[in-house]
N, C-alpha and C positions, 0 to 999 in steps of 0.2 A: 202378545205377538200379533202385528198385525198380518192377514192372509187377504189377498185382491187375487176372487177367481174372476175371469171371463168365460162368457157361451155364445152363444147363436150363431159361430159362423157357418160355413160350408162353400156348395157348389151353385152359382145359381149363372143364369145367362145373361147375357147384357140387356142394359133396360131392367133387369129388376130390380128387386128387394130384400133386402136381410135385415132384421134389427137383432143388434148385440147387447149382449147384457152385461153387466159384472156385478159381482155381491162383496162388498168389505167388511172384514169382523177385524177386531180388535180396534179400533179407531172409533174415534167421537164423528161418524158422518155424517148428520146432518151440522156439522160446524166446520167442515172442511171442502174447499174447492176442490172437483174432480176434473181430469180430463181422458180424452184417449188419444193415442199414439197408434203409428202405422210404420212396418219396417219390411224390406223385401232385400230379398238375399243382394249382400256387396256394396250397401245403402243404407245412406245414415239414418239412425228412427227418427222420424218427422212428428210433429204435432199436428192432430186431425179436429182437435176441439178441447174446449174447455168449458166448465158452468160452474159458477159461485157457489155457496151455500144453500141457501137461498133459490136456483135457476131464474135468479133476475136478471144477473148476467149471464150472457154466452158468446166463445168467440170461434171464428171458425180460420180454416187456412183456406186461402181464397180460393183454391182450384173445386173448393168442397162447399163452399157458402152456401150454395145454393140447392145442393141435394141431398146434404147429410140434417139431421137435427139430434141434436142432444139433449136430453133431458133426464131428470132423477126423480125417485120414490124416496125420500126421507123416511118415511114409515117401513121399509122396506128394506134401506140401506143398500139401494141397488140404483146403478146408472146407467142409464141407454144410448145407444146409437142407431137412430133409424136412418139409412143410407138408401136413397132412392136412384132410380136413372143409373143403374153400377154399370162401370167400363171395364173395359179388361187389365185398364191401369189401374184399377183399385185394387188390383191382386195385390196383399200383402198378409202378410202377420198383423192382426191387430191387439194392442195391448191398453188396459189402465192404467192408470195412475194416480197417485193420490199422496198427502200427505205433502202439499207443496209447503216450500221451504225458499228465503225466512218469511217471518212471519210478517203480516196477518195471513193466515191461513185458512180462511172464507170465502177469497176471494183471489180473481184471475191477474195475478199480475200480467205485467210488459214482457213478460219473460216467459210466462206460461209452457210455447211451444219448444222450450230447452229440457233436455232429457235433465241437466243437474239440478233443475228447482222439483223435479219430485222426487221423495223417500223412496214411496213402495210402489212394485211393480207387479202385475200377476205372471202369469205363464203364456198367454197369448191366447189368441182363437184364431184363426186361420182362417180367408175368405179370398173364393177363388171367382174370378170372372170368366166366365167365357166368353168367344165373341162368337 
């Protein structure tokens, strides 16, 4: 059975910093492309990034290109989000994902930021902006 928990979010003030984490069990992760998603009440979940197997590839949603990074611990079987510069539009639910579908599954398809190309989903972390 695979389980995708998420952590680190919280309350933090604009212009900060938060980094998220999530941990995967049951799945082969270092052979699987991850990404993470972001949803706010009444709105559809968005795609906030993606990384390969590998982190040779990464891709972002352009409003975030520039102050979010993604990155992963294969050793670890954990994937990060470090979000810098936060607005108070970043408030949202953030979740992972994994187990993108079809296959190869290494790697970020064209389609990454659609909720039906991944399997598993965690619970969310929750990350609040103030202004």
């Amino acid at each position: 059975q695979v389980q995708v928990v998420e952590s680190g979010g919280g309350l933090v003030q604009a212009g900060g910093s938060l980094r998220l984490s999530c941990t995967v069990s049951g799945l082969s992760f270092n052979n699987n492309a991850m990404s993470w998603f972001r949803q706010t009440p009444g709105k559809e979940r968005e795609g906030v990034s993606c990384i390969s197997w590998n982190g040779a590839g990464t891709y972002y949603a352009g409003s975030m290109k520039d102050r979010f990074t993604i990155s992963r611990d294969n050793a670890k079987n954990t994937l990060y989000l470090q979000m810098d510069s936060l607005k108070p539009e970043d408030t949202a639910m953030y979740y992972c994902a994994a187990g993108r579908t079809p296959a190869p599954w290494a790697t970020c398809s064209s389609s990454w930021s659609e909720v039906p190309t991944w399997n598993y989903w965690g619970q969310g972390t929750q990350v609040t902006v103030s202004s």
